[in-house]
Structures are given as C-alpha cells and as structure tokens.
C-alpha positions as CSV (number, residue, x, y, z in Angstrom):
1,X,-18.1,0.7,-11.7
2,X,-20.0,0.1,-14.8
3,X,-23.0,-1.3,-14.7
4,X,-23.3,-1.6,-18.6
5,X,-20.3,-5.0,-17.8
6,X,-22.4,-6.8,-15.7
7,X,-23.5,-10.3,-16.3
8,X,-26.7,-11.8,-14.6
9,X,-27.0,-15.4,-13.2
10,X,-29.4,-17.2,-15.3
11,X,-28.9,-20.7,-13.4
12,X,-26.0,-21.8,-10.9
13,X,-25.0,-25.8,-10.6
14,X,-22.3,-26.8,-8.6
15,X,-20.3,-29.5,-10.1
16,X,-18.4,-30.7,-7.3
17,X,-17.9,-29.6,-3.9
18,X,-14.7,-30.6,-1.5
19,X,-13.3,-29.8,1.5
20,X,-11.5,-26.4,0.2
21,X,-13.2,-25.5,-3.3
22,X,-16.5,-26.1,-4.8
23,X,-16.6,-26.0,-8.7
24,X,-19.9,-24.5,-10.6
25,X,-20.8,-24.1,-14.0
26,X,-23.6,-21.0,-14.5
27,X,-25.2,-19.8,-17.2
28,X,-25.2,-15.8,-17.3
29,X,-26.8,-12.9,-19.4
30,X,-24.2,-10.9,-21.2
31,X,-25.0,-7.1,-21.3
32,X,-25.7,-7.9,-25.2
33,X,-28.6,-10.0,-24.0
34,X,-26.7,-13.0,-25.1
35,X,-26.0,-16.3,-23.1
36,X,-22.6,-17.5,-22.0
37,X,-21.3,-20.5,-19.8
38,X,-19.1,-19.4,-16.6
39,X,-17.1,-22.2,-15.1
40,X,-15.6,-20.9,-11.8
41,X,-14.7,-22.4,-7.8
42,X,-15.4,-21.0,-5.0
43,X,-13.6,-20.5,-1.8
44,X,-14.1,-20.0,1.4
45,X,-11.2,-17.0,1.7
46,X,-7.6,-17.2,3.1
47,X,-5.1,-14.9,4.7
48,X,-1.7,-14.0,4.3
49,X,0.6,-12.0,6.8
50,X,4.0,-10.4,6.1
51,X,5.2,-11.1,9.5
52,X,8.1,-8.8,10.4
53,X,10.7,-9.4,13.5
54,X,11.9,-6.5,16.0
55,X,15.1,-6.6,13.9
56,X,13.3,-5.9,10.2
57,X,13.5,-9.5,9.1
58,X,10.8,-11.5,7.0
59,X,9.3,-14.5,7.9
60,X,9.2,-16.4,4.8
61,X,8.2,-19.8,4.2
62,X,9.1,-23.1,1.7
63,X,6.4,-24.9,1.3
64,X,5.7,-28.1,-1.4
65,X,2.6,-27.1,-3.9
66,X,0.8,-30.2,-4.7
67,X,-0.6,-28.2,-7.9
68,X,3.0,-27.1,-9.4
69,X,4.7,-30.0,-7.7
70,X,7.4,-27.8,-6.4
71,X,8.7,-25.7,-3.3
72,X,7.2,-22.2,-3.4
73,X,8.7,-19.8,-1.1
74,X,5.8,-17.4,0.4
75,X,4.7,-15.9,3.3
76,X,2.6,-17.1,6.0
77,X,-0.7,-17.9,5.2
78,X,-4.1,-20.2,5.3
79,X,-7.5,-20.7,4.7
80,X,-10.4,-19.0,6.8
81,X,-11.9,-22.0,8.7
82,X,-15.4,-21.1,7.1
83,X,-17.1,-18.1,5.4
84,X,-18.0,-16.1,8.5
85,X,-14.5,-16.5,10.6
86,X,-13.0,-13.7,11.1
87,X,-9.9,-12.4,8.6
88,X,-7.5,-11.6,11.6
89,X,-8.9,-14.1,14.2
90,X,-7.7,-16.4,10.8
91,X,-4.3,-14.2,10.2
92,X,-3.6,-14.6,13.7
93,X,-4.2,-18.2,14.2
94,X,-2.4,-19.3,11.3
95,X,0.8,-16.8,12.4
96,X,1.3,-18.4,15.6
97,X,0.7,-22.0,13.8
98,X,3.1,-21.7,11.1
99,X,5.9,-19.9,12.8
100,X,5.4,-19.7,16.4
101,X,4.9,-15.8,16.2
102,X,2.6,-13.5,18.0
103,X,2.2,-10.2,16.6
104,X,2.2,-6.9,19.1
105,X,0.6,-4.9,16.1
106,X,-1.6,-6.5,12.8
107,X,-2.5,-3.5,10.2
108,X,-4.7,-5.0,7.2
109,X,-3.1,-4.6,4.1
110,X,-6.1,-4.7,1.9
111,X,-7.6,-8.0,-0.3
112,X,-6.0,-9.6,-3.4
113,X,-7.7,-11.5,-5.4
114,X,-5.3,-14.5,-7.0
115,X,-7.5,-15.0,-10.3
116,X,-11.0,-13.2,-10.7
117,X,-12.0,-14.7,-13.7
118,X,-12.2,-18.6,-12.0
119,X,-11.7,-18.2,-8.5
120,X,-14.1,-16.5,-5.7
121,X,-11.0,-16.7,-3.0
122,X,-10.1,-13.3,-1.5
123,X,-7.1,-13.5,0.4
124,X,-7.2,-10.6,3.5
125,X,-3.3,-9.5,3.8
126,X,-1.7,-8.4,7.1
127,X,1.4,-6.9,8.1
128,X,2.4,-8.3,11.4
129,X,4.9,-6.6,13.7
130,X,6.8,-6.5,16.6
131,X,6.9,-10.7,17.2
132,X,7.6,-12.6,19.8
133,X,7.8,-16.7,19.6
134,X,6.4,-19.7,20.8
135,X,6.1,-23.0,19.4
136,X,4.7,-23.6,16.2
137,X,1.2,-25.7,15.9
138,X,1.9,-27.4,12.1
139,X,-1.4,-29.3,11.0
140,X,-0.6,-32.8,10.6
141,X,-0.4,-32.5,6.8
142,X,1.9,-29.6,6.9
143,X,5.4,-29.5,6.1
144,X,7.1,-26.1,5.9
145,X,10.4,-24.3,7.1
146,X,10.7,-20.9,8.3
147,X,13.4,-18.8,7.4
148,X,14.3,-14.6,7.7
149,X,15.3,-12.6,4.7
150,X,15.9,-8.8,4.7
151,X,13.7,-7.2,2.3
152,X,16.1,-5.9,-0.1
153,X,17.2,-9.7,-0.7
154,X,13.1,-10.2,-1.2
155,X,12.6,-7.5,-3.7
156,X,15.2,-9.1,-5.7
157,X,14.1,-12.4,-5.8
158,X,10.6,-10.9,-6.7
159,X,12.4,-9.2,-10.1
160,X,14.6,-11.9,-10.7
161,X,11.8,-14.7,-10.5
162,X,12.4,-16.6,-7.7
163,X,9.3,-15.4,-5.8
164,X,6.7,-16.7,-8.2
165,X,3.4,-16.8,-5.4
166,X,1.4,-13.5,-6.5
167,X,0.6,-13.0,-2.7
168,X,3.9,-13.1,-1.4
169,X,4.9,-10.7,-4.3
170,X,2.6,-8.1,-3.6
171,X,2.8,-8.2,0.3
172,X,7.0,-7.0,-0.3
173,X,5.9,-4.4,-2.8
174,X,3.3,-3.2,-0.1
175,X,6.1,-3.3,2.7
176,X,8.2,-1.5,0.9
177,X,5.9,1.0,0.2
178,X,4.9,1.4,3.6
179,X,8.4,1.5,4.5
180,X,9.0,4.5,2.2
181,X,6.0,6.2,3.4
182,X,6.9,5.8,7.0
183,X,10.2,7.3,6.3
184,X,8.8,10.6,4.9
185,X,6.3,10.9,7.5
186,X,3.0,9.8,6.2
C-alpha cells in the first residue's frame, strides 16, 4: 500500500444515525497537507452466500429494493446483527432464514466492498454446499421468492444485464472460477 495516499481524520461528526447506516461528514488531511470534506455511512457489515444444491443448482432470490424501487434478483444475503457477530454465524443464519437451507460445507469466498468511496459495509461472501431444507424463517418485513438457476443461465444474465446487484455478480464469476479450478485439480 502506499502510505504517500493516505488521508488523516481531522474531526469525525456523525450526521444521522439509524437502525442500518449512520451518515458522517469528516474533515481529513490530504497527503498535500490540504483540507477536504468526506461524507460517508457506515455499516455494520453483511453477508452473502451462493448457496448451491446437491444437484448444482443456485439459490437465487427476487427481492423488491426500496432504493431502485424494483425487483433485484440476487443471492441470499443480510446484515450482520452488530459489529462483532460473527460472518458465518450471520451467513448461516440468514441461509436457513431466507431459503430454508442448511449447508453441509461453507468456504469463505473473500470480502467485497459495494462502494469504498461512501460506504464502510463489507459484505463476507460464502459458498454454501451440499443443502438440505427446512422451513424458511422470513423477518416480518421480508418478502422474497426463491428460485434455482443453473449457472450457465446465471453467467448470461450477468453479461446480458439482467443481474445488476454487484454481489450477486461476483459470487457466479467466483463459482465459476472455482468450478474451473476444481475441474483441473487445484
């Protein structure tokens, strides 16, 4: 990393703070010695899990985005209950809540991070494999359906445009990846 990039907190103040997000505004030291205003959110963290059946299917979801005011498709996923819960005591929980899976095998797929210049929220991806079902646990406010796609069918909704969430995007690209690797032995 270069060090000569970074920028040093001058003063924080958080603007608002909900249930999800809290908004600041800081004032930083460039590495010119100038001043600059950051506006940013902060987030507690989330997970995401590309949840595979026994027969190579992918549980993906539809889901209504308040923000966009549309139906996304994506994978499972949700927020960590606080800072220090755990990522995959999180991807587990909301598995099992938003599908009725439980996994045999979770392998972490490594963090994205939706937008680093405003948002803190790291999202810990999973790859969950070898489900078997249950009930699903839906919070009160949550309306989704669950539905299985082979991932040829995903990759080419990701290229055409149909799979617009960044998460779900990269989680297919990783799977296939891992898919290729597996297949040559590594």
């Amino acid at each position: 990393m270069n060090k000569n990039l970074i920028e040093k907190e001058i003063s924080s103040n958080e603007v608002f703070s909900g249930r999800v997000i809290r908004a600041c505004v800081d004032e930083v030291e460039l590495p010119n010695g100038n001043t600059a205003t950051r506006e940013y959110v902060k987030h507690n963290g989330a997970v995401a899990i590309m949840a595979v059946t026994r027969e190579g299917k992918i549980l993906i979801e539809e889901q209504f985005r308040y923000a966009h005011r549309r139906v996304f498709f994506e994978i499972p996923a949700g927020k960590l209950d606080s800072p220090e819960e755990k990522p995959l005591d999180a991807a587990i929980r909301e598995l099992r809540e938003e599908t009725g899976a439980v996994a045999e095998n979770m392998t972490y797929l490594g963090v994205y991070i939706p937008s680093p210049a405003i948002l803190g929220e790291r999202i810990y991806m999973y790859l969950a494999e070898g489900l078997s079902f249950g009930e699903r646990e839906l919070d009160e406010d949550e309306f989704l359906t669950v539905s299985e796609y082979d991932l040829d069918t995903l990759l080419s909704m990701v290229m055409r445009g149909e799979i617009e969430d960044g998460k779900t995007q990269i989680a297919v690209l990783k799977y296939k990846e891992i898919l290729r690797q597996r297949a040559n032995g590594k």
